[in-house]
Steps between C-alpha positions, in 0.01 A plus 500: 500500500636849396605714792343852571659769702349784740719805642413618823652571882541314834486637815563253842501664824697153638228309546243579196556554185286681234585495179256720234541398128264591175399198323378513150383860581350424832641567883602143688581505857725271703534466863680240649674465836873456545668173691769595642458848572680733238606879539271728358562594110343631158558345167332782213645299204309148600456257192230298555501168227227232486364265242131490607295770617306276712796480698457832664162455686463410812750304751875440430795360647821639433929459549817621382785714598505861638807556429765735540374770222239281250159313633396197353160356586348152336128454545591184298300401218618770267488815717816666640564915592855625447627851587777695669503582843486848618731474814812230494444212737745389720483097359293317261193324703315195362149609590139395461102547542162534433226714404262620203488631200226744460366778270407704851785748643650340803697753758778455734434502862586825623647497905290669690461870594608621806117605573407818738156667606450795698336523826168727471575633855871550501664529150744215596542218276407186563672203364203259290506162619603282182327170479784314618452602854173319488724204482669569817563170760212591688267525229594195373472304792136669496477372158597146631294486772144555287601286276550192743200620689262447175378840476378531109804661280207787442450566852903527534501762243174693627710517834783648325373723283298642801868567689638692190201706527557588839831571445450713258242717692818500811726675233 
C-alpha cells in the first residue's frame, strides 16, 4: 500500500503528548501519554506517515526512541511521526504509550493556579482551598469509614457536597 504523509507539530509536557497534524485537508489530533516520563519539548516540523486513514481513529499504542535531537514514534501498522526536537535531550530514551487519535482538540493539563479571593469584610486574601485538600488523611478515613458502614455512595456524596457548602459560606 502506497504511503501518505501529514506535516504537523508535537508538543509533550513529560507525560502527554499532543501532536496536531492536517490530514488530507482536515485537522487530526493525537494525545497519548508518555512511559517513562520525558522532559517537556515541541517538535513544529512533525512528519506524520501512514498507509491507511483508518489508522488514525480512535485508540493507539505506540514506541520508539526520544532521542537525543529526532523523535520517532511507531503506531505500527503503517503509522509513524518523525520530527526534530526543539530542546537537546540529555540521552536517547526508548519510550512508549497509549492514547487516541481524534478529530477533537485535546489540551495539555495546565498546573494549577495559585488561587486567591478576597475577604468581603477585610480586603485580605484568602487562599482557595484546591480540591486536593478534600483528600486530606482525615477526610479519607471519613471516606473509609461510610463506605464500610454501607451508607449508599449517594448519601456519601450528599454529605459532602453539603460540607463544601458550608465551607464556602465560613469563607
Amino acid at each position: 500500500m502506497t504511503q501518505a504523509s501529514a506535516r504537523g507539530s508535537v508538543n509533550c509536557n513529560g507525560s502527554r503528548l499532543l501532536g496536531t497534524f492536517v490530514v488530507d485537508g482536515s485537522p487530526r489530533y493525537l494525545s497519548v501519554d508518555v512511559k517513562p516520563r520525558s522532559q517537556s519539548f515541541k517538535c513544529d516540523n512533525a512528519t506524520l506517515t501512514y498507509d491507511n486513514l483508518a489508522r488514525l481513529f480512535g485508540d493507539c499504542r505506540w514506541s520508539g526512541p526520544i532521542g537525543k535531537d529526532e523523535l520517532r514514534i511507531d503506531f505500527g501498522e503503517g503509522a509513524t511521526i518523525v520530527a526534530q526536537l526543539s530542546v537537546v535531550m540529555p540521552s536517547s530514551v526508548q519510550s512508549h504509550g497509549t492514547g487516541t487519535w481524534s478529530t477533537v482538540k485535546p489540551t495539555l493539563p495546565q498546573p494549577p493556579a495559585n488561587k486567591t479571593r478576597r475577604n468581603a469584610s477585610n480586603g485580605i486574601a484568602n487562599p482557595i482551598p484546591s480540591h486536593d485538600s478534600a483528600r486530606s488523611p482525615a477526610n479519607l478515613k471519613r471516606e473509609e469509614e461510610l463506605l464500610k458502614s454501607g451508607v449508599p455512595i449517594i448519601a456519601y456524596v450528599v454529605d459532602e457536597l453539603h460540607r463544601l457548602c458550608i465551607a464556602l459560606i465560613l469563607m
